[in-house]
Backbone as a ProteinNet text record, in pm:
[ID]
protein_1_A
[PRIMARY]
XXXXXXXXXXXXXXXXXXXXXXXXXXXXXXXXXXXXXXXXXXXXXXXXXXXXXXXXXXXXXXXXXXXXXXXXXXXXXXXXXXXXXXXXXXXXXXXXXXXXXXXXXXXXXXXXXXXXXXXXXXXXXXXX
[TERTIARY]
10727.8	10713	10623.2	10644.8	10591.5	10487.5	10356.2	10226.3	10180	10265	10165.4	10258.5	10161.1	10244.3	10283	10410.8	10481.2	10460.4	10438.4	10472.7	10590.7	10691.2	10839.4	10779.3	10907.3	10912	11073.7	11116.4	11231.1	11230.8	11378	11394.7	11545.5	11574.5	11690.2	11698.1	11767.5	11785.6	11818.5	11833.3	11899.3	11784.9	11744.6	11551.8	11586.4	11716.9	11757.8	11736.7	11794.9	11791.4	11707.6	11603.4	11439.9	11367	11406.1	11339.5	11397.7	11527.5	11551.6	11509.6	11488.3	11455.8	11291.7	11256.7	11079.4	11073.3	11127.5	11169.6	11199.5	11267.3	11345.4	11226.9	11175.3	11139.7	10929.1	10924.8	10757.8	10761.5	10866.8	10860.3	10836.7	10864.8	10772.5	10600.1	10587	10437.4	10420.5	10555.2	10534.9	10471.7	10420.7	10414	10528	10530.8	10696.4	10651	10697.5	10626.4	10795.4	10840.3	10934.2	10967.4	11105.3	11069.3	11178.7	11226.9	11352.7	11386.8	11382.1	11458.6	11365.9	11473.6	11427.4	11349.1	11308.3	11183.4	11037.7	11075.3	10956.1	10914.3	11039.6	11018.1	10941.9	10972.5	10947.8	10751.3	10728.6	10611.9	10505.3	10554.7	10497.5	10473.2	10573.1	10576	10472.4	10444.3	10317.5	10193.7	10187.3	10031	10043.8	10136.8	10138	10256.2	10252.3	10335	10398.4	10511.4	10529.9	10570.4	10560.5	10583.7	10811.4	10849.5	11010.3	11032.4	11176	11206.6	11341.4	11408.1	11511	11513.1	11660.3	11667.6	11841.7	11848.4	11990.8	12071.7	12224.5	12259.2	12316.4	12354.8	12395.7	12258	12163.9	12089.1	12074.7	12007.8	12010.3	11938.5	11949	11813	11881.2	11836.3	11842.6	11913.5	12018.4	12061.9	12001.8	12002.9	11935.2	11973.9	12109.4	12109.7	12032.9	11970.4	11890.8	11787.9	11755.8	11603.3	11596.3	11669.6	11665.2	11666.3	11739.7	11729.3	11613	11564	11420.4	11271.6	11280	11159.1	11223.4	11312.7	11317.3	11273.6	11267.1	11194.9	11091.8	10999.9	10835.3	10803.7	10723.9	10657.3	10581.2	10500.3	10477.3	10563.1	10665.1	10738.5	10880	10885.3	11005.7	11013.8	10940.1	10979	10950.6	10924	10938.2	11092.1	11139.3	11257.4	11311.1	11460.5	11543.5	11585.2	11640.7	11789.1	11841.4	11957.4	12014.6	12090.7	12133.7	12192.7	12271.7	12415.1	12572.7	12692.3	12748.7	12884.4	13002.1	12923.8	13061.6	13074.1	13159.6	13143.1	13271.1	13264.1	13401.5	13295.4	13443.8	13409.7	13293.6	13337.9	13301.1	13120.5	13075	12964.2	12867	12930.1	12874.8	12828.5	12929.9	12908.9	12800.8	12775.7	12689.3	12551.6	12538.5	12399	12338.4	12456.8	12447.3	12351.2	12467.4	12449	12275.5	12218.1	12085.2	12003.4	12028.4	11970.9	11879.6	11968.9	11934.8	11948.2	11834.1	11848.7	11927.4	11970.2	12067.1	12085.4	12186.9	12309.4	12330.3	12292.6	12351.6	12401	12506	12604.7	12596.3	12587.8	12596.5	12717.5	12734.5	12664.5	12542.8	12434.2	12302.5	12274	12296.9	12243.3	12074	12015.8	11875	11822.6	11885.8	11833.4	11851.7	12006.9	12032.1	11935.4	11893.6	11825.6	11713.3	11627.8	11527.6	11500.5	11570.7	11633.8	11611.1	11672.4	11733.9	11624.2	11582.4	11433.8	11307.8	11272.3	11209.2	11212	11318.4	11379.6	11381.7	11412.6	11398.4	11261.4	11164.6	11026.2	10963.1	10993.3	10981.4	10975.5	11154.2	11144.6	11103	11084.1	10969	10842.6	10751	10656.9	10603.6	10733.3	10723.4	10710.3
8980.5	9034.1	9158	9219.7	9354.6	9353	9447.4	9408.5	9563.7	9654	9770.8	9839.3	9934	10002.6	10191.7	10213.8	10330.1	10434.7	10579.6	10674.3	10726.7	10735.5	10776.8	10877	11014.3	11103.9	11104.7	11122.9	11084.7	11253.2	11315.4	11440.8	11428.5	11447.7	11415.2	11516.7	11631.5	11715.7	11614.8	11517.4	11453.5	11347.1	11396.4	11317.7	11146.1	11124.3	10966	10953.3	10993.5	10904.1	10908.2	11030.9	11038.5	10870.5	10888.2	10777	10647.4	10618.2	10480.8	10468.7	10565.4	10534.9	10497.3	10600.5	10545.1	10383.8	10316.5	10191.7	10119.8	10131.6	10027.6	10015.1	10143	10188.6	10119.6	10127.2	10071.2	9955	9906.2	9731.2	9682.3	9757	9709.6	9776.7	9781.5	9849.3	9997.8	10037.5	10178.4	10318.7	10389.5	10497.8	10584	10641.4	10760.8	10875.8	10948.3	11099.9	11165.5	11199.9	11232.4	11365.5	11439.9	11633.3	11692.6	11744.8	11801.7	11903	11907.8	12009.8	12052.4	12112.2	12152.6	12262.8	12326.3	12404.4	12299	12230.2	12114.5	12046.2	12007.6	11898.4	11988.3	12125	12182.3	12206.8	12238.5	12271.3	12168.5	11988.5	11877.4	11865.1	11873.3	11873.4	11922.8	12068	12165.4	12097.1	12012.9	11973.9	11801.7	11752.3	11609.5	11536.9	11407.9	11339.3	11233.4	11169.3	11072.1	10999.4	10852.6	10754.4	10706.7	10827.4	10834.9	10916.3	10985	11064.3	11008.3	11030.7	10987.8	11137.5	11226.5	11340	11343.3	11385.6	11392.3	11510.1	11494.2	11595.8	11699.5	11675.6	11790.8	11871.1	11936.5	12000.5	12088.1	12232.1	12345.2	12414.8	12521.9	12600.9	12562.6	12459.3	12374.4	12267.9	12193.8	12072.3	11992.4	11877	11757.7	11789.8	11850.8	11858.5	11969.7	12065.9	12191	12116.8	12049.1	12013.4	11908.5	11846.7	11767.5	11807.7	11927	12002.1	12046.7	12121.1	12193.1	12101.2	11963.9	11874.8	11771.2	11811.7	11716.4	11845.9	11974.8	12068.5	12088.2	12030.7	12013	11912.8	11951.6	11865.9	11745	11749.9	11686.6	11550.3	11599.8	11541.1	11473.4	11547	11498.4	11344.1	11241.8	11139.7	11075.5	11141.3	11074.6	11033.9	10912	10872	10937.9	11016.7	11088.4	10975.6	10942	10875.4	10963.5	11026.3	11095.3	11037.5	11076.3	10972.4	11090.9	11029.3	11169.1	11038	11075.6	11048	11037	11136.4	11160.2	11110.1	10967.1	10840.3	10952.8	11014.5	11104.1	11091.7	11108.8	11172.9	11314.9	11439.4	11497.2	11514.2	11423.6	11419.5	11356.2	11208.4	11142.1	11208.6	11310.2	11404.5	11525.7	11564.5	11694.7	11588.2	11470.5	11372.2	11399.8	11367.3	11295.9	11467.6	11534.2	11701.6	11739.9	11684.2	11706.7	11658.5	11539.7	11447.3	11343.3	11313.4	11221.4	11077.1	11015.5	10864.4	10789.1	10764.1	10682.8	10787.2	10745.6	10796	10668.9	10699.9	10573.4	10587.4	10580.3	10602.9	10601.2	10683.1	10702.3	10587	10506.1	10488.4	10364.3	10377.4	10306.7	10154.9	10032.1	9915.6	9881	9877.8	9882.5	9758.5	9690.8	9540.3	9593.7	9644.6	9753.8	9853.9	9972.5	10062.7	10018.8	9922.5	9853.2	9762.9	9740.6	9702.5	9765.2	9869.1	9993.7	10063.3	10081	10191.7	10092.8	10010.3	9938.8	9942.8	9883.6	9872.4	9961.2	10079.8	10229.5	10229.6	10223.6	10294.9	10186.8	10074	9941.6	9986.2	10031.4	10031.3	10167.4	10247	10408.1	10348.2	10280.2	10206.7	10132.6	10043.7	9931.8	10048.5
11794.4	11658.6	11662.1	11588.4	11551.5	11502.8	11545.1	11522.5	11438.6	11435.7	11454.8	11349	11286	11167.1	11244.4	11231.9	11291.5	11167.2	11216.4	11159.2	11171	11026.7	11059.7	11005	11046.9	10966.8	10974.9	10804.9	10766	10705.8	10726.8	10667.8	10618.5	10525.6	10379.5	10328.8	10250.4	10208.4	10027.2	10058.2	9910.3	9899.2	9790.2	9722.8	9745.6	9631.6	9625.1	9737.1	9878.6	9995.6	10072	10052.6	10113.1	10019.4	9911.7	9836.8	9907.4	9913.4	9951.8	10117.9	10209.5	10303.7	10322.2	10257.8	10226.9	10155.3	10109.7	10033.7	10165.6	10170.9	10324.4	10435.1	10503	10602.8	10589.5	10462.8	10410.1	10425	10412.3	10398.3	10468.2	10629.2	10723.6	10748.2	10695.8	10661.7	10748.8	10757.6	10836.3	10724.1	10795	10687.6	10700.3	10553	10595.1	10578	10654.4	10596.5	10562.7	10416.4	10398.6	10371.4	10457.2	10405.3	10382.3	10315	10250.4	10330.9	10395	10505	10650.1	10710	10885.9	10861.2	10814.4	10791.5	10760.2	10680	10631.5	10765.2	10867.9	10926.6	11045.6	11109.5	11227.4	11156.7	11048.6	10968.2	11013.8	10986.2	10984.4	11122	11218.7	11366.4	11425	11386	11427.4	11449.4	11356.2	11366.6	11408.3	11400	11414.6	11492.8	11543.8	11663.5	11580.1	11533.5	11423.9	11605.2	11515.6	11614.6	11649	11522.5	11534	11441.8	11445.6	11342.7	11306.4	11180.3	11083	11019.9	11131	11059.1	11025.1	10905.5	10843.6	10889.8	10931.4	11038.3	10899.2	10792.7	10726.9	10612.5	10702.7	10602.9	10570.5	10470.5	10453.2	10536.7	10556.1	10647	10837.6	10842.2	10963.1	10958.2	11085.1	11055.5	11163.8	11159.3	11220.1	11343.3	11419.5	11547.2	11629.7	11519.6	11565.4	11576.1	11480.7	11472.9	11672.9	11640.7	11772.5	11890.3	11884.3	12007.8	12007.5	11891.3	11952.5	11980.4	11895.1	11922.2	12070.2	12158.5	12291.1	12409.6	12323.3	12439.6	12413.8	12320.8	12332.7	12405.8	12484.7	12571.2	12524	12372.8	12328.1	12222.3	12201.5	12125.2	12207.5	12290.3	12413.8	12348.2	12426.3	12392.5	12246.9	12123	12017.8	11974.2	11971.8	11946.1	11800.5	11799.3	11725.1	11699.2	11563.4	11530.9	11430.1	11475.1	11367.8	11251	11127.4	11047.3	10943.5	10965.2	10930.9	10866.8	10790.6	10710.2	10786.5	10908.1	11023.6	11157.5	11087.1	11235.5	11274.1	11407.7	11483.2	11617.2	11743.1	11876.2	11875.5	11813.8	11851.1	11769.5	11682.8	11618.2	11730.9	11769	11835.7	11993.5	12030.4	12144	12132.9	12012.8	11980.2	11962.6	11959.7	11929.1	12064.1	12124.3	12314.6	12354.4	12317.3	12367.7	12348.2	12197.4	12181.6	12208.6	12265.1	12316.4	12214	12094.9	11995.1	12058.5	12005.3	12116.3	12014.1	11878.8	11868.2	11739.9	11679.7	11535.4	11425	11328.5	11262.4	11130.2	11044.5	10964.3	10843.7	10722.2	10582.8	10517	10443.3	10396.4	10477.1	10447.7	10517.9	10467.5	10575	10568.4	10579.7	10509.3	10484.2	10625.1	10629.6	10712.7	10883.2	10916.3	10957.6	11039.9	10960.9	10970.9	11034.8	10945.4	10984.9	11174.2	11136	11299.8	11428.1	11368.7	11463.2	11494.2	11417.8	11382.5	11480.5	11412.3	11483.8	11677.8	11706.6	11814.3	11909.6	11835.3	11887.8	11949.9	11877.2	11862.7	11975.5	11957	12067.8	12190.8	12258.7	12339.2	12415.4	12339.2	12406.3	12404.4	12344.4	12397.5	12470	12529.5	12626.2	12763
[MASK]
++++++++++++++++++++++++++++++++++++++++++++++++++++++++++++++++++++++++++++++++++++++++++++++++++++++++++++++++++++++++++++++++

């Protein structure tokens, strides 16, 4: 069982689903740091290490697969676990994740119990 409270940083371009992920994602007593776009999220990055990120692949400015590419070539952030999260279960989505080196993908519309899981699990096993 899970002892320790995680810093997500969750980035959503759409408020409702920054909100329901901060909802889901607290319940395990994690903190969320939530940011409306890849400018917000590269901003937050600068000064701080989240313990995982939850970035949405269709955003303005920046999309979740830029963002991923550029936080697995910081040295510092390399291993903070990516899960990207897209509408678009396809071959070639799931190949551009691999390409950025997103450690897992997981599918719009979002299972809260799910997510929770996943997220967790993620962050688990970069710690172990």
């Amino acid at each position: 069982m899970r002892d320790m409270a995680y810093t997500i940083l969750v980035a959503d371009d759409e408020p409702a689903i920054r909100t329901m992920l901060e909802v889901i994602l607290s319940a395990d007593g994690h903190e969320i740091v939530a940011v409306p776009d890849g400018k917000a999220t590269l901003d937050y990055l600068r000064e701080h290490t989240p313990d995982a990120m939850l970035l949405d692949v269709q955003m303005p400015q920046m999309n979740g697969f830029e963002i991923c590419s550029r936080v697995k070539r910081i040295k510092r952030l390399r291993h903070c676990p990516v899960m990207l999260m897209t509408a678009n279960d396809d071959d070639h989505t799931r190949d551009h994740a691999k390409l950025v080196g997103a450690d897992d993908i997981i599918y719009k519309p979002l299972s809260g119990k799910n997510l929770r899981g996943r997220v967790n699990t993620l962050i688990e096993a970069r710690r172990a």
